[in-house]
C-alpha positions as CSV (number, residue, x, y, z in Angstrom):
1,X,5.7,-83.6,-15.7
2,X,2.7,-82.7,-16.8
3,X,-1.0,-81.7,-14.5
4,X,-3.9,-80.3,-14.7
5,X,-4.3,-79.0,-11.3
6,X,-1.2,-77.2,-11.6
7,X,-0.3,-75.1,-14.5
8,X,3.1,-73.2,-14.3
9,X,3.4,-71.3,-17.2
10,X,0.3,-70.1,-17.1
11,X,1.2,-68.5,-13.5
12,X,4.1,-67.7,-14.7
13,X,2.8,-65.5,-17.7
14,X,0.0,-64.2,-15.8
15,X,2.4,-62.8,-13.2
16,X,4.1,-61.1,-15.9
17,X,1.1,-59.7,-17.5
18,X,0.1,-58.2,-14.0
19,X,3.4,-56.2,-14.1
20,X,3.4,-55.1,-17.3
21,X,-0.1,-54.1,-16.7
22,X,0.7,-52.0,-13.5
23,X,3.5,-50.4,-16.0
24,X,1.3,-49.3,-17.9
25,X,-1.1,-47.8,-16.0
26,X,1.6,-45.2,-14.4
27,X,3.0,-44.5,-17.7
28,X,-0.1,-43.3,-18.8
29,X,-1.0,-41.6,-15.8
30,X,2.7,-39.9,-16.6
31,X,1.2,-39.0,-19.8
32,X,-2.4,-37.7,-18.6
33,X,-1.1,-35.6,-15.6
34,X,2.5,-34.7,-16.9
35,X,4.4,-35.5,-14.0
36,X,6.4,-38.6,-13.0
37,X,5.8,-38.2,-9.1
38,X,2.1,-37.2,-8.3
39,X,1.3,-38.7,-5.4
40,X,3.1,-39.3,-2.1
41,X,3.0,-43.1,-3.0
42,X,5.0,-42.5,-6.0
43,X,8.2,-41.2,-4.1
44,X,7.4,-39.8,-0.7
45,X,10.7,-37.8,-0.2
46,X,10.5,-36.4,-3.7
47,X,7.0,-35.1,-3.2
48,X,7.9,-34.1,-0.1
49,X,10.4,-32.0,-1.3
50,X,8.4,-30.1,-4.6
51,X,5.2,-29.5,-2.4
52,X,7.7,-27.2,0.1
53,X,9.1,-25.9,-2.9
54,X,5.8,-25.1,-4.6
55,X,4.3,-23.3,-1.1
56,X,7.3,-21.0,-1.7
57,X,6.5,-20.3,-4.8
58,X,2.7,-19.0,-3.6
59,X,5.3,-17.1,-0.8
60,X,7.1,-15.4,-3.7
61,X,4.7,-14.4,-5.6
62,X,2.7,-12.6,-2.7
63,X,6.2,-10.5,-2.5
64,X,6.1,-9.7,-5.6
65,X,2.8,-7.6,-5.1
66,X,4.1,-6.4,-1.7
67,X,7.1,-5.4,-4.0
68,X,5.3,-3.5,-6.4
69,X,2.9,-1.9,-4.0
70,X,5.9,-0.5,-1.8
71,X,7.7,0.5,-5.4
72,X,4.9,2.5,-6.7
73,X,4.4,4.0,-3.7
74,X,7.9,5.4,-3.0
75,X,7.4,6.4,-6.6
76,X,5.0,8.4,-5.7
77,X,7.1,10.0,-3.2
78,X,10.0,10.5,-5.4
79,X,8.1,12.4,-7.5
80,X,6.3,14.3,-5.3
81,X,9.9,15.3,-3.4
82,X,11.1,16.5,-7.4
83,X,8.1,18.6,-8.0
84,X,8.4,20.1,-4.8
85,X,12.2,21.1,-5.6
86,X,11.3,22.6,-8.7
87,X,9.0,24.3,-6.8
88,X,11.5,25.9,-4.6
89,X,13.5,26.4,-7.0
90,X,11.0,28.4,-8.8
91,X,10.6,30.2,-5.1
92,X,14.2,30.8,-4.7
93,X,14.0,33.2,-8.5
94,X,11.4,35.1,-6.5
95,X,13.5,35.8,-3.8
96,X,16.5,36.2,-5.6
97,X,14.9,39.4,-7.5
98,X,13.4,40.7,-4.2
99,X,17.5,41.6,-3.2
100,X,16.7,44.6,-6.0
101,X,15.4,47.6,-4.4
102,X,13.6,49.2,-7.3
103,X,11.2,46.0,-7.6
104,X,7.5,45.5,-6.7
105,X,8.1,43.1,-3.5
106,X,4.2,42.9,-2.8
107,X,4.0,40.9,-6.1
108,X,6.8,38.8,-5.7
109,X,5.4,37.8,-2.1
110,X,2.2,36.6,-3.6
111,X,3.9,35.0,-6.1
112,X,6.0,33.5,-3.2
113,X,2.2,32.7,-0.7
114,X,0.9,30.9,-4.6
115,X,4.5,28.5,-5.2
116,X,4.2,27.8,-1.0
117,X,0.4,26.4,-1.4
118,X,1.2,24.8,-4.6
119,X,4.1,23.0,-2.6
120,X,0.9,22.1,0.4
121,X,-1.2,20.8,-2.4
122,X,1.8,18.6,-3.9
123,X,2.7,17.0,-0.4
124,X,-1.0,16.6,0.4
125,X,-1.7,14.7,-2.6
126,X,1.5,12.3,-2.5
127,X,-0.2,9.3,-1.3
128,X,-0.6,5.8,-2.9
129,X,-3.6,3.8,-1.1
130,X,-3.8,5.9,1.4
131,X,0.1,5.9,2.0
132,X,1.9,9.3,2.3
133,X,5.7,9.5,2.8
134,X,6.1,12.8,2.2
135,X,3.4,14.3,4.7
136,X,5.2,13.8,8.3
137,X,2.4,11.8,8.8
138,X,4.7,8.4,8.8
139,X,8.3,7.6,10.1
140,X,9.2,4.3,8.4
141,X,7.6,1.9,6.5
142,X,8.6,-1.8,5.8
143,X,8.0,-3.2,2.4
144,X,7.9,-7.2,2.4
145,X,10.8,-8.4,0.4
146,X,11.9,-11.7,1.0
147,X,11.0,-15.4,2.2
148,X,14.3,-16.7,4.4
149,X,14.7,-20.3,4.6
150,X,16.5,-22.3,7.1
151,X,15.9,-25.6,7.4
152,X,12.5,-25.9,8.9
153,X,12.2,-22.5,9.7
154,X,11.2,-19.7,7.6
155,X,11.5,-16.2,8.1
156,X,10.4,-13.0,5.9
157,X,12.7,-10.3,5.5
158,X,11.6,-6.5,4.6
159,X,13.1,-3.4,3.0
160,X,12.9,-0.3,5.5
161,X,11.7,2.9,3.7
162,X,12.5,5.8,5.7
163,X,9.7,8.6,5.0
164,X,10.8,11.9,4.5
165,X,8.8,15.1,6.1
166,X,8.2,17.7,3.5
167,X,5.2,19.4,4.5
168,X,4.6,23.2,6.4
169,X,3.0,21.8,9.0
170,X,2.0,19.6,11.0
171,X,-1.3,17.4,12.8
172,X,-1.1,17.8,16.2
173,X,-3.1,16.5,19.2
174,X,-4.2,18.8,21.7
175,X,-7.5,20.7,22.5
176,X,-8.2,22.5,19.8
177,X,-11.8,20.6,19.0
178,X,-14.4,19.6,21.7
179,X,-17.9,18.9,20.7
180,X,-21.0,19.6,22.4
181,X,-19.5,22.1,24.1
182,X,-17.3,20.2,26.7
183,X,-14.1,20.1,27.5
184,X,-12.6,16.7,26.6
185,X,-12.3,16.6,22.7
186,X,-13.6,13.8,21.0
187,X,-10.8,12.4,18.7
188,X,-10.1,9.7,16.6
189,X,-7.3,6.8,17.8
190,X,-4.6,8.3,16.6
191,X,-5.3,11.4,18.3
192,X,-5.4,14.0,15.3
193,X,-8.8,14.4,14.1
194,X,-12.7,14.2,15.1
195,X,-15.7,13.1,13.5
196,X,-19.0,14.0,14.0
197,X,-22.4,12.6,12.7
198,X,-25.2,14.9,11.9
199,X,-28.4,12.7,11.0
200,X,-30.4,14.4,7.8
201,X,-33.3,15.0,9.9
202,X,-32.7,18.0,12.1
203,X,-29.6,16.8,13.9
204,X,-28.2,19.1,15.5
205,X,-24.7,19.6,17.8
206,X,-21.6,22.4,18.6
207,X,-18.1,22.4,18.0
208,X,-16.5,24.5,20.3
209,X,-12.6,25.7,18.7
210,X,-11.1,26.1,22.3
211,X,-9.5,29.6,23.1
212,X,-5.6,29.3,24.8
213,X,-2.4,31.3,24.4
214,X,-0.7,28.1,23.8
215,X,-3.2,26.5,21.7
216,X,-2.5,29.1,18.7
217,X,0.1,30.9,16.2
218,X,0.1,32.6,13.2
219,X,0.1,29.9,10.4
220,X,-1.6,27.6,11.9
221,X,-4.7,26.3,9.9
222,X,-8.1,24.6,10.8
223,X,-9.3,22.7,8.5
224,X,-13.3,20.4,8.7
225,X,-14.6,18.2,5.9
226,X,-18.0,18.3,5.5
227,X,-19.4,15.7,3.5
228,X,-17.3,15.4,0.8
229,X,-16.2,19.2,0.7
230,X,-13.4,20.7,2.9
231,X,-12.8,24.5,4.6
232,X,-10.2,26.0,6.3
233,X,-9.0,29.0,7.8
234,X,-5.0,29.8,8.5
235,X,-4.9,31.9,11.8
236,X,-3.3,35.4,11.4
237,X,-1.0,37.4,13.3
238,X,-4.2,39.8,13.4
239,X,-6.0,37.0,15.2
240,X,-3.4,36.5,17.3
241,X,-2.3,39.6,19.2
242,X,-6.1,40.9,19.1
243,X,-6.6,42.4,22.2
244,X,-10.5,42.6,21.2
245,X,-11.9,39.3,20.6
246,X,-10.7,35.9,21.9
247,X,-8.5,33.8,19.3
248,X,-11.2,31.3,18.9
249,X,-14.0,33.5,18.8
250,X,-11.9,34.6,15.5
251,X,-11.4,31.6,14.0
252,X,-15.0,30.6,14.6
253,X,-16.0,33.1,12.5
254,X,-13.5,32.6,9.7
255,X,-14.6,29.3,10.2
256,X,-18.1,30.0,9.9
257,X,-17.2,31.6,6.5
258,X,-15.4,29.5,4.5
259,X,-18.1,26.5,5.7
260,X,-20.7,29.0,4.5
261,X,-18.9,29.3,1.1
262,X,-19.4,25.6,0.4
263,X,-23.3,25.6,0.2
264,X,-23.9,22.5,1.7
265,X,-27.7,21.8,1.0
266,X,-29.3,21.5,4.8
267,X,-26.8,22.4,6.6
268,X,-26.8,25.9,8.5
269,X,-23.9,26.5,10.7
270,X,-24.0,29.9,13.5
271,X,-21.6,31.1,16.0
272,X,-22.5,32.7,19.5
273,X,-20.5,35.8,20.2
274,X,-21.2,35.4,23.8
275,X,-19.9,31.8,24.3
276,X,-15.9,32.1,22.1
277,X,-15.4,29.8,19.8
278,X,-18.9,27.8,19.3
279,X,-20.2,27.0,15.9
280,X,-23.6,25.2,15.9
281,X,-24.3,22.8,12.9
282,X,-27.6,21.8,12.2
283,X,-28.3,19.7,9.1
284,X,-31.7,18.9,7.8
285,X,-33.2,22.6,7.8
286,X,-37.1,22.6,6.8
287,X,-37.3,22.0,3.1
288,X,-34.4,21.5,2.4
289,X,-33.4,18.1,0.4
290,X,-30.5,17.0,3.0
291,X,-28.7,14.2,3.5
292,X,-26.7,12.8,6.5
293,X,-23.8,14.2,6.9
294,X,-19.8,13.8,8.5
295,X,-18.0,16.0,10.1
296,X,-14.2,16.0,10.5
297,X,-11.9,18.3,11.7
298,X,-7.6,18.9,11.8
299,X,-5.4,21.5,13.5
300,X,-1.9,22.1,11.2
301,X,0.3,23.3,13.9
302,X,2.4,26.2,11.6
303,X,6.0,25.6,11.3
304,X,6.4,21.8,12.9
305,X,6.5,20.5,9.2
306,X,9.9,19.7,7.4
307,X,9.5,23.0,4.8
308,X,8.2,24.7,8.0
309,X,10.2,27.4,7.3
310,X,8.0,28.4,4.1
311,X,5.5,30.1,6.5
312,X,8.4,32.1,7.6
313,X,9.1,33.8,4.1
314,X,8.3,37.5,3.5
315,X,10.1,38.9,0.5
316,X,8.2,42.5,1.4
317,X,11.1,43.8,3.2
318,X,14.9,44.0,2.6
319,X,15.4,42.4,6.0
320,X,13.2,39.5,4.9
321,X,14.0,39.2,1.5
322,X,17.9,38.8,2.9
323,X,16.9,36.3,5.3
324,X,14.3,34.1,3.1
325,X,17.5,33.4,0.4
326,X,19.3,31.8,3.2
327,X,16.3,29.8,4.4
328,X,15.0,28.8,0.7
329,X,18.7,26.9,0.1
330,X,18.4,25.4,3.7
331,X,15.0,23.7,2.4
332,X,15.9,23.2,-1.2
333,X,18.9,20.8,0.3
334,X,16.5,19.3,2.4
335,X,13.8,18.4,-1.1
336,X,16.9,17.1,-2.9
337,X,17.9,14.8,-0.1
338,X,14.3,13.7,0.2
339,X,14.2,13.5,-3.5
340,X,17.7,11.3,-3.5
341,X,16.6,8.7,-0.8
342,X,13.6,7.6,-2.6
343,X,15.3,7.5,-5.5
344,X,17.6,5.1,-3.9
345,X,15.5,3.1,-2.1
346,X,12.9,2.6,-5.1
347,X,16.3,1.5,-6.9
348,X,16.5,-1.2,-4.2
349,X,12.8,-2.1,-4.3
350,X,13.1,-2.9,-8.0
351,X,16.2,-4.8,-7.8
352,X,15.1,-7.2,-4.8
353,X,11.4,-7.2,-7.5
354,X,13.4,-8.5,-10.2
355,X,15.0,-11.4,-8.4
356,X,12.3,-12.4,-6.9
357,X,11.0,-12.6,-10.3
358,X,13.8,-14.6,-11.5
359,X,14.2,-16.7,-8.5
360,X,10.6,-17.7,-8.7
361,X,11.5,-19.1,-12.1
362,X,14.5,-21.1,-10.9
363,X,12.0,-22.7,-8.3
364,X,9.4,-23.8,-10.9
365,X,12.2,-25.0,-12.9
366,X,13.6,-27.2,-9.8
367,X,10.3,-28.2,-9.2
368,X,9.9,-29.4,-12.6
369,X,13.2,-31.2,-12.5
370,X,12.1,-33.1,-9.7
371,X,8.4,-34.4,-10.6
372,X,7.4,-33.7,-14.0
373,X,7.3,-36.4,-16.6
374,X,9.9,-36.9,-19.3
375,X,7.4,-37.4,-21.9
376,X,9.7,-38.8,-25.0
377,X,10.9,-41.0,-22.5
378,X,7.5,-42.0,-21.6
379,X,6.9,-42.1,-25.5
380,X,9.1,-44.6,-25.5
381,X,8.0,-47.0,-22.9
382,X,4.9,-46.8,-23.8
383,X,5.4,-48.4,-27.1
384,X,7.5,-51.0,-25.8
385,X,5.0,-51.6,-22.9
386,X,2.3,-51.9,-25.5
387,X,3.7,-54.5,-27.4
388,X,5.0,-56.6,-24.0
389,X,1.3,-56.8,-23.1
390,X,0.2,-58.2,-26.5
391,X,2.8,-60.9,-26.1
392,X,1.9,-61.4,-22.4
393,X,-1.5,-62.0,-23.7
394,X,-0.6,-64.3,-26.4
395,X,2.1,-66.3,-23.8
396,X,-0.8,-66.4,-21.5
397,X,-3.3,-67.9,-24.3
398,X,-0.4,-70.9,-25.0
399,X,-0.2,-71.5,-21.4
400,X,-3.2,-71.9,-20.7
401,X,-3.9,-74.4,-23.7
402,X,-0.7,-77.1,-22.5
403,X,-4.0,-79.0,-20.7
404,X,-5.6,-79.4,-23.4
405,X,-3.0,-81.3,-25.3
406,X,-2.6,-83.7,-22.9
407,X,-6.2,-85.3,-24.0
408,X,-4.7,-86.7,-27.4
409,X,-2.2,-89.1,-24.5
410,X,-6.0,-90.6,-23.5
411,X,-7.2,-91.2,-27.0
C-alpha cells in the first residue's frame, strides 16, 4: 500500500544517511587530529588509560633533567677527586726526594705549601650550581631517578650519592665572629658564616675576631668577602704561642692587611690595639666613589677536613720528611677511593638516564598504540564512506519522489 502521509523508504534512507553522515564526521576528525580516541566520549576507558600514561611521560622527562643535573654534578666531583690525586701524587715525588740528606728541603717544602693550596683551590672550586661534594660541606645527596607505579599510587625513587670530604679543613660554628662588638655572633642559618651590610654613605660597624685558647690553632684560616673580592689570613704557630699579644689582636691585624691589599674604593678598615681583636669598617669615606657593600666572613678549622693531614706536612726535617711519606699514601688512598665512588655512582646515574630515556619511548609508543589513528585504514573508509553518502543521497531523492507517482492513478 501506498500513502502520502507515510513514506517508508524515505525514513528508511534518511536514517541511513544520518549514520553514514555521523561516520563520516569521526573519520575525518580521525584524519584532522590523528588519533582514533580524542575525547572521553570516544572510549572512556581507553582515554582513561593514555592520559595516565601521558602524565608519566611529563614525570619522566622531569627525571631526565634531575638525571642529568645529579650526573654532571658528580662529574664534577669525579674529576675534581682525579686532579686532586695527581696532585698528591705530584706531592708524594716531593717528599720522596726529601728522604736524601744532601738536598735543599726548604725548596721542596714550598714546593710541597704551592701543590697543598693548589689541592684547596681544586676542592673549592668543585661545585656545579652551587653543589660541592668534595668540600665536607655535604653528606649525601639524592638524585631523582625514578617514577614507581602501583596501581593508584605512585612513588618516586632516588639514587643516593654519598659525598666524599677532600678538603684541609673545615667550616665550623663557634665564636669566632661577633659584630658590633658583642658577644653573640651574628650568623647565617646554617651556622657557618656572617654577613654584614655597610650602606655607601658613611656606614659604619666593628667586627670583633674573638680571642680564646680554644677558639684557635695553627692552620686555621679566616677568610671575609668583601664585595666581590675575598682575604684571608691562616693563623701561625707564631700567633699562637705569642706570649705578647692576644691571638685575635694578631689576626686582626693580618686581617687588617690582606683587606687593605684589595683596595676597595670607600672602604677604610682600622684596628684598636687596646680593645683585641676589633676591626672597624667604614665604607663611603669623603670623596670617595663608593658603593654599598657585603660583608661575609668563615673560620676553616685546620685539620677537621678529609686531607687534613696536608697542614701537617713539613719535609724541612728528616723527622718530618720520614713521617709526611707515610701520611701522603694514607691520603692518596683516600683521593682514589673518593675518585672510585663517583666514578661508580656517575656510572649508575647514566645507566638509570638512559632507560629512562628508552622507557619514555616505549610509553609514547603504548600511548600511540592505544589512541592514535590508523590513517590507511581511515584512507580507506573514507572512500567507501564517501561513495555510501552519494548513494544515500540518491536513495533518499527516489524515495522521496514514490508520491509523486501516485498522481498518474488520478489522471
Amino acid at each position: 500500500m501506498s500513502s502520502i502521509l507515510t513514506n517508508t523508504s524515505a525514513m528508511v534512507a534518511l536514517q541511513t544517511m544520518k549514520t553514514i553522515n555521523k561516520n563520516m564526521a569521526m573519520t575525518q576528525s580521525e584524519i584532522s587530529t590523528g588519533k582514533s580516541i580524542n575525547t572521553a566520549k570516544d572510549n572512556a576507558a581507553v582515554w582513561a588509560i593514555s592520559k595516565t600514561m601521558e602524565s608519566d611521560v611529563k614525570g619522566f622527562m622531569g627525571i631526565s633533567d634531575s638525571l642529568a643535573l645529579g650526573s654532571t654534578t658528580v662529574g664534577v666531583a669525579r674529576k675534581a677527586a682525579e686532579t686532586v690525586t695527581g696532585l698528591l701524587t705530584q706531592m708524594k715525588g716531593k717528599i720522596v726526594a726529601a728522604q736524601e740528606g744532601n738536598v735543599d728541603r726548604a725548596k721542596l717544602q714550598t714546593d710541597v705549601e704551592a701543590l697543598r693550596d693548589q689541592i684547596d683551590s681544586v676542592v673549592g672550586a668543585a661545585q656545579f650550581n652551587g653543589l660541592n661534594l668534595v668540600d665536607g660541606s655535604e653528606t649525601t645527596v639524592d638524585v631523582l631517578s625514578s617514577l614507581d607505579r602501583s596501581g593508584s599510587d605512585v612513588t618516586s625513587s632516588s639514587i643516593t650519592v654519598t659525598a666524599q670530604d677532600l678538603s684541609t679543613g673545615g667550616y665550623v660554628s663557634n665564636d669566632v665572629f661577633a659584630l658590633g662588638g658583642t658577644t653573640t655572633p651574628v650568623v647565617s642559618t646554617d651556622g657557618d658564616t656572617f654577613v654584614m651590610s655597610l650602606d655607601k654613605n658613611g656606614g659604619t660597624d666593628e667586627i670583633t675576631i674573638q680571642d680564646g685558647a680554644t677558639a684557635y690553632a695553627a692552620g686555621d684560616k679566616i677568610s671575609m668577602r668583601i664585595g666581590d673580592k675575598t682575604a684571608s689570613y691562616t693563623v701561625s704557630a707564631n700567633d699562637v704561642d705569642s706570649t705578647n699579644n692576644t691571638v685575635a689582636d694578631l689576626v686582626a691585624v693580618g686581617m687588617k692587611n690582606a683587606i687593605d691589599a684589595l683596595e676597595v674604593e670607600g672602604l677604610v678598615v682600622d684596628y684598636d690595639s687596646a680593645n683585641p681583636g676589633v676591626l672597624t669598617f667604614t665604607n663611603g669615606a669623603a670623596g670617595d666613589d663608593s658603593t654599598d657593600l657585603t660583608v661575609s666572613g668563615q673560620f676553616s678549622n685546620a685539620g677537621s677536613g678529609g686531607l687534613g693531614a696536608l697542614d701537617t706536612i713539613d719535609v724541612s726535617s728528616d723527622a718530618g720528611a720520614a713521617t709526611a711519606l707515610g701520611t701522603i699514601e694514607t691520603m692518596i688512598a683516600t683521593a682514589i677511593d673518593s675518585a672510585s665512588a663517583f666514578g661508580s655512582v656517575q656510572t649508575r646515574i647514566e645507566t638509570q638516564a638512559d632507560f629512562v630515556s628508552e622507557l619514555t619511548d616505549s610509553l609514547k609508543a603504548g600511548i600511540g598504540s592505544l589512541v592514535d589513528a590508523d590513517l590507511e585504514e581511515t584512507s580507506a573508509r573514507l572512500q567507501a564512506l564517501q561513495v555510501q553518502q552519494q548513494l544515500a543521497t540518491q536513495s533518499l531523492s527516489i524515495a522521496n519522489q514514490a508520491p509523486q507517482n501516485l498522481l498518474s492513478l488520478f489522471r
